[in-house]
N, C-alpha and C positions, 0 to 999 in steps of 0.2 A: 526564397524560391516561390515561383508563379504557378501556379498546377491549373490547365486548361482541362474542362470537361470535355465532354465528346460533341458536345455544340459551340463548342472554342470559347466560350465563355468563362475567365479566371474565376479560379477560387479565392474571393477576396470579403468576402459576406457571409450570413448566416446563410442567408436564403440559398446563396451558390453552393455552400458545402452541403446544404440538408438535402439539396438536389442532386448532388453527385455521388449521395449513398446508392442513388439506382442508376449510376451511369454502366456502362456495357464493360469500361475497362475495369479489372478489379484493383489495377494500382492505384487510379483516382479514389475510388471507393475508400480503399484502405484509407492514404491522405485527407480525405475530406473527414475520415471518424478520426482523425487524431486531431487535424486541427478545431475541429467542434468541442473535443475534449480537453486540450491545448488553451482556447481561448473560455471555456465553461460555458457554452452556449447552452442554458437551460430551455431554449425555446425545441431545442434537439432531440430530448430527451425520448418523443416518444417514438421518434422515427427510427434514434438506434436503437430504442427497444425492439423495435419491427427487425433491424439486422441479426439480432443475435440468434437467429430462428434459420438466415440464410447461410445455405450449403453449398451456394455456388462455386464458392472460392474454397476449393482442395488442395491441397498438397499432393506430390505423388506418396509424401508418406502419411498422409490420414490426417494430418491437422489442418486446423483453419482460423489458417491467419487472420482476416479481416472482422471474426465473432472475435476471438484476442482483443483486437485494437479497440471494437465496439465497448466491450466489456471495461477497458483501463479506461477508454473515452466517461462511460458512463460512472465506472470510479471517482474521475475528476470533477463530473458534477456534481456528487452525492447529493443527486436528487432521492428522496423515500418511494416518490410516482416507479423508478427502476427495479424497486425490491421484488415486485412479484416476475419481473422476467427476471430477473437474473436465478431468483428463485429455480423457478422450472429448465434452464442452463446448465442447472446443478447435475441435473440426470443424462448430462450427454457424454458415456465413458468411451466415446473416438478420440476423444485428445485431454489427455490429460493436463497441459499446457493451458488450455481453457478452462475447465474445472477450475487449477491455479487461479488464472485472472479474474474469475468470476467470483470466486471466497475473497480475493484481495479486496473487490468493486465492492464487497456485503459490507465487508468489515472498513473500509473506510468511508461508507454512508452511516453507518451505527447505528442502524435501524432495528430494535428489538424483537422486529418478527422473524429476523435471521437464525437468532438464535438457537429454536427448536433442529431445523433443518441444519445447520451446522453442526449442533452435537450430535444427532445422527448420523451421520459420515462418520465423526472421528467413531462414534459406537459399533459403527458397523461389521469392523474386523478386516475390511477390503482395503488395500494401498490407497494411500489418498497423499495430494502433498502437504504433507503435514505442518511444513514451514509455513505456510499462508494458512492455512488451517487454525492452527492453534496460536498465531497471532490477530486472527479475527477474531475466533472466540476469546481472548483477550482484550479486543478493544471494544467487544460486547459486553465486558462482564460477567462473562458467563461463568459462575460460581460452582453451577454443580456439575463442571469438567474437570475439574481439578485432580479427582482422582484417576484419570485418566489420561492426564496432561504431567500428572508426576513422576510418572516411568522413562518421560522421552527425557529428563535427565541426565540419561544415559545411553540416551539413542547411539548408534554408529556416527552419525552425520552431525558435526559440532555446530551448523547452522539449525538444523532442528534442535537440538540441546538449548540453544539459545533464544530461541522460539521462546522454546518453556519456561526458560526463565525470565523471561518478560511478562507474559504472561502471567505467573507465578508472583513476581512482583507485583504487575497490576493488581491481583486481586489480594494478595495480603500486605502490601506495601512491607516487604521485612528486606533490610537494606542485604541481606546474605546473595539475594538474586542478581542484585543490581553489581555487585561486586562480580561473580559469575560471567556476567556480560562484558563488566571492564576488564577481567585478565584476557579476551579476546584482542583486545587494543592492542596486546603488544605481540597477538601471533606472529610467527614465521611465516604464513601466510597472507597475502595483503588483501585478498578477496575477504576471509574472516574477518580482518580486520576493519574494510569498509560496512562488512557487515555490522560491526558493532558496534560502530558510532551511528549509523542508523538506526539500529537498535534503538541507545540512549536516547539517540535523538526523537523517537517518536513516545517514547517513555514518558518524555518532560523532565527530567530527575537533574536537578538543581547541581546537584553535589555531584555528577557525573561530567559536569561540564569541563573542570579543570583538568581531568583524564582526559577527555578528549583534546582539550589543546596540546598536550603531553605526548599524543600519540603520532604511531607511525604512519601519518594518513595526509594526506594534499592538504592546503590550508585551507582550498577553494571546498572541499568535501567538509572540511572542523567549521567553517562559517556556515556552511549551508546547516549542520545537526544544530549550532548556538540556534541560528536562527529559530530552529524548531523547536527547542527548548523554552525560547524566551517567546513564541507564540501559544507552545501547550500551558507554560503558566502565565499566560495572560486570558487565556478562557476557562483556567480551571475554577474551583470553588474557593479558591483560600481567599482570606479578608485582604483585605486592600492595603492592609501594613505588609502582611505576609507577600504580596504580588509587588510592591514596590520593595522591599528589599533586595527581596528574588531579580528585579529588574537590574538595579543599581548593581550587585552583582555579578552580572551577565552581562550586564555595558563594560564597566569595566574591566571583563575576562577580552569580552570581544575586542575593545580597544587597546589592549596589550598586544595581542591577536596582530591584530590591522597596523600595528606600529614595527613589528615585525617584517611584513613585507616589501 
């Protein structure tokens, strides 16, 4: 799909989408921050920083869409230059929905100065959405959450539960979490259950992968988590025996996988 700005000009370049963040229509607007974000145009970075500030685009019910789009755009470039707006983003409680994308955007940049202002919120006592929440301060490392991230264990909501237990794994690696997240593979629910192969998937965890082939989930959803599996240990720290095991593996779950369809 072609998407014309307001001077008929396609969006087919950097320069035409960073321009069409101030066109007049706000549907262009929207589209031009996805596809920026879409393609990873870091040259973008500072313009939708400048969007996530704009309030023109309302909802009749108080959210706004197009700071959402900005905020997952600037997620997918996880440029560090984005931390201090998204920072200050933090404090806009009209839309909770944005909050959301904005902790998602912290937490998948993995930038350390998030951190403080992140365990803030969850300290605070006030709703927050805890699901993106406390899997940011997860892929921060943020240690001294823990006692605070240990009760949602038992949250109401089996997607925050699972949160935590991600989380919970990330910072003490003890495989009781990770197991936690895999009895979700076989809910009765199929949204949980995509949940938690994404989960795994953003985990990295090796031994998690053959549950996931195992499960109740599209095969196109188990390649995309391998995938992510066999990209989280290939940037992790383990030595290079340990990263090619782990690889050979994973080719080989995968192409069991791919012979199947």
């Amino acid at each position: 799909m072609v998407v014309t700005t307001s001077s008929t000009e396609p969006i087919l370049s950097p320069e035409t989408a960073i321009a069409a963040l101030d066109a007049e229509d706000n549907q262009i607007r929207y589209y031009a921050a996805w596809w920026l974000g879409k393609h990873q145009i870091q040259s973008a970075c500072a313009a939708l920083c400048h969007q996530l500030q704009d309030v023109r685009y309302r909802t009749v019910q108080g959210g706004y869409p197009l700071r959402r789009q900005v905020a997952r755009a600037l997620g997918q470039l996880k440029n560090i230059q984005a931390v201090p707006a998204l920072l200050d983003a933090l404090n806009c409680d009209e839309d909770e929905q944005f909050r959301e994308v904005v902790i998602e955007a912290l937490g998948k940049i993995g930038d350390s100065t998030a951190a403080s202002p992140l365990l803030k919120l969850l300290q605070s006592g006030k709703s927050q959405p805890y699901e993106a929440l406390i899997e940011a301060l997860g892929e921060l490392r943020v240690i001294e959450a823990r006692p605070l991230v240990e009760p949602f264990l038992q949250h109401s909501s089996e997607r925050v539960q699972c949160a935590a237990a991600r989380y919970l794994y990330l910072i003490t690696q003890k495989p009781q979490y990770i197991e936690r997240i895999i009895e979700n593979l076989n809910h009765d629910n199929p949204y949980l259950r995509w949940a938690a192969a994404f989960d795994l998937g953003a985990i990295g965890h090796i031994q998690a992968a053959e549950a996931i082939v195992q499960a109740k989930v599209g095969n196109s959803l188990k390649l995309l988590n391998l995938k992510r599996i066999l990209e989280t240990v290939l940037e992790s720290d383990k030595s290079e025996l340990e990263k090619q095991q782990a690889t050979q593996t994973l080719f080989k779950i995968i192409d069991e996988l791919l012979m199947q369809l």
